[in-house]
C-alpha positions in Angstrom: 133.2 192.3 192.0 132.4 189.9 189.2 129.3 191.2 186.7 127.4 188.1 187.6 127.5 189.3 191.1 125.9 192.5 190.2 123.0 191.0 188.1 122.6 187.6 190.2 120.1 189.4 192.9 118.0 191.3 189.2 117.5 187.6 187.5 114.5 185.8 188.3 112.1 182.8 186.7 110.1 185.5 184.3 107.3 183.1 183.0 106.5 181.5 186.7 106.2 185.3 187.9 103.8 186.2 184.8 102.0 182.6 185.1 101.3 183.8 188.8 100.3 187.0 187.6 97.8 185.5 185.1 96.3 182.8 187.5 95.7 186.1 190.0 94.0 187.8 187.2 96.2 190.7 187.1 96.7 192.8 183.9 100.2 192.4 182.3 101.1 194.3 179.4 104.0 193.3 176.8 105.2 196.0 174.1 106.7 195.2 171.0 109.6 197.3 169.0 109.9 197.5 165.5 107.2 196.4 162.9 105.9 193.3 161.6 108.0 193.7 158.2 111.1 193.3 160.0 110.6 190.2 162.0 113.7 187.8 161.3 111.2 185.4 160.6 108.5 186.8 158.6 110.1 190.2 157.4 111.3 191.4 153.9 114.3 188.8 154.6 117.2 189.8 154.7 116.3 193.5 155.7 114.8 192.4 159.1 116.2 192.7 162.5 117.8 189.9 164.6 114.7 188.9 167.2 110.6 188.4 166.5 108.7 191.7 166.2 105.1 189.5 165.8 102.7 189.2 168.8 104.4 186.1 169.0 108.1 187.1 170.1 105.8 188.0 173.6 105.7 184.2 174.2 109.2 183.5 173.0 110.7 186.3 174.4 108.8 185.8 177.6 107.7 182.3 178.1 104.1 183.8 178.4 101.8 180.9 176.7 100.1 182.2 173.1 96.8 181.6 174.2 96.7 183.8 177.1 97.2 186.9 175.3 93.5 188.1 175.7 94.5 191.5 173.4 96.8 192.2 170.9 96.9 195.7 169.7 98.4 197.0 166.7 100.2 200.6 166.4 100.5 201.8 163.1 101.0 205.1 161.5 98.9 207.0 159.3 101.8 206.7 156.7 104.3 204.2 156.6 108.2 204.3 157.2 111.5 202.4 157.1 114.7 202.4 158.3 118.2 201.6 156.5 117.8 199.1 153.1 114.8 196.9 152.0 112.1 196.7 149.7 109.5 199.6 150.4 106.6 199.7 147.6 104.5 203.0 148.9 108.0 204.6 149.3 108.0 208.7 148.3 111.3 209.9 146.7 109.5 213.6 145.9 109.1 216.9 148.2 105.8 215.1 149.7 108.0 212.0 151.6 110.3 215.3 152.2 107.7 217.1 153.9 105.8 213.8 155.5 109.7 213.1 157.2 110.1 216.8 158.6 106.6 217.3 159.5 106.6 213.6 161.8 110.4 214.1 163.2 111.0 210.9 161.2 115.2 211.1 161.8 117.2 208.4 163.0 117.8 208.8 166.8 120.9 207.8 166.5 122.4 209.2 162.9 119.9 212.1 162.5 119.2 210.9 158.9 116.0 211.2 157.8 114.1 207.6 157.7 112.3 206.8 154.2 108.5 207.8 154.1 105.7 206.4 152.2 102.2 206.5 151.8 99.8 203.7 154.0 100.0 200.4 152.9 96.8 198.7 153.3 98.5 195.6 152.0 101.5 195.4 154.4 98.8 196.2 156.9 96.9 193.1 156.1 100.3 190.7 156.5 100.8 192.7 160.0 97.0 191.4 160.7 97.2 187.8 159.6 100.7 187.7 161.4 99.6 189.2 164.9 96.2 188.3 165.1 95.6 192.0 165.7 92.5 192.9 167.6 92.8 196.8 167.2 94.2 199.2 166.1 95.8 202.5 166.9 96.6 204.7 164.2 99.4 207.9 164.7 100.4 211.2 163.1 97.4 211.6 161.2 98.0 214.9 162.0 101.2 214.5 160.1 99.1 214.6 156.9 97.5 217.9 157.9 97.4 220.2 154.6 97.9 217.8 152.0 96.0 218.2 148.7 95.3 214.4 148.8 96.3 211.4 150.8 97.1 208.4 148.9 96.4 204.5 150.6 97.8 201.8 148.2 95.0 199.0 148.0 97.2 196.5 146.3 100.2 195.7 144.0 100.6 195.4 140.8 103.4 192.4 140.3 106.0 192.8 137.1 103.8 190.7 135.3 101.0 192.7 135.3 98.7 190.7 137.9 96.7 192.7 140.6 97.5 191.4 144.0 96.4 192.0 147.6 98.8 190.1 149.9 102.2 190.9 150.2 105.3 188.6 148.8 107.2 186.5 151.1 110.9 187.1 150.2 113.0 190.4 149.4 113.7 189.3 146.0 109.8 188.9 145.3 109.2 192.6 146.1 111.4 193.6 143.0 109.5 195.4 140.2 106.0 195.6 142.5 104.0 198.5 141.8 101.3 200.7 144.9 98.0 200.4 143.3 96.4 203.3 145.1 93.3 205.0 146.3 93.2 208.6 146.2 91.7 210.6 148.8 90.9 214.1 149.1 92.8 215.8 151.8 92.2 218.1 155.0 93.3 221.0 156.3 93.3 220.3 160.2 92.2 216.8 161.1 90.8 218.1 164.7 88.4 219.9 162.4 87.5 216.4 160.6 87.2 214.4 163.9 85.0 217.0 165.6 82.4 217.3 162.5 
């Protein structure tokens, strides 16, 4: 039996079954992989992935019209990561991106190597906003960042030649040189305890 035999009977016309879905006003749900920094597109080019990891790769990946998307929510960690090469500005190369990588099982699935860990980065954040047209948020393993003296959000970069910037640079070789300007925050000991003050 021939492969396209197997898979004939699985294909079907995606966007006339989501249209459908729509017009009946049922609730469809896409989710994305990877984050905004990687899209082949708009990512730190070329340390990006090979597809659209925007709110728009649901339309082009899909064939769901952009308008319709009544929601688009954004997951983002309460410190940031990355996988493999590319530019990384909030990037921790001391015992606290150590303990930030054992403490939030931040280890290739695959390899088993530990992925690179960083403080927030407000401005990255704002890029992932403007490119998404986020409408909320969801932030994770904040209770990563459980017993830290201080917690550190960079607000802004300082570029190589000394301007203060709050948007982030559009190609790999821009990011060279850039500088976290960052806000310190005192830290907590359990962050149920915070939340339920």
């Amino acid at each position: 039996m021939a492969v396209a035999d197997i898979i004939t009977g699985m294909v079907a016309d995606v966007t006339t079954i989501l249209d459908t879905a729509r017009k009946n006003g049922d609730n469809i749900l896409f989710e994305g992989a990877q984050g905004t920094m990687l899209d082949i597109d708009h990512g730190t080019y070329p340390f990006v992935t090979s597809s659209n990891t925007t709110a728009g790769g649901v339309a082009t990946g899909s064939g769901f019209g952009p308008r319709n998307l009544d929601y688009v929510l954004g997951i983002i960690k309460a410190y940031c990561t990355r996988v493999g090469g590319g530019p990384f500005t909030t990037e921790l190369f001391d015992e606290v991106g150590t303990e930030i990588a054992r403490k939030g099982n931040e280890f290739g699935a695959v390899t088993g190597r530990p992925r690179r860990c960083g403080w927030f980065d407000a401005v990255a954040i704002r890029r992932a906003i403007q490119l998404n047209s986020i409408s909320g948020f969801c932030m994770t393993k904040l209770d990563v960042l459980d017993g830290f003296d201080e917690i550190k959000i960079c607000i802004a970069y300082k570029m190589p030649n000394g301007e203060i910037v709050e948007y982030a640079p559009l190609s790999a070789k821009d990011w060279e040189g850039i500088e976290p300007i960052y806000e310190t925050l005192p830290g907590w000991k359990e962050i149920r305890s915070v939340l339920l003050m």
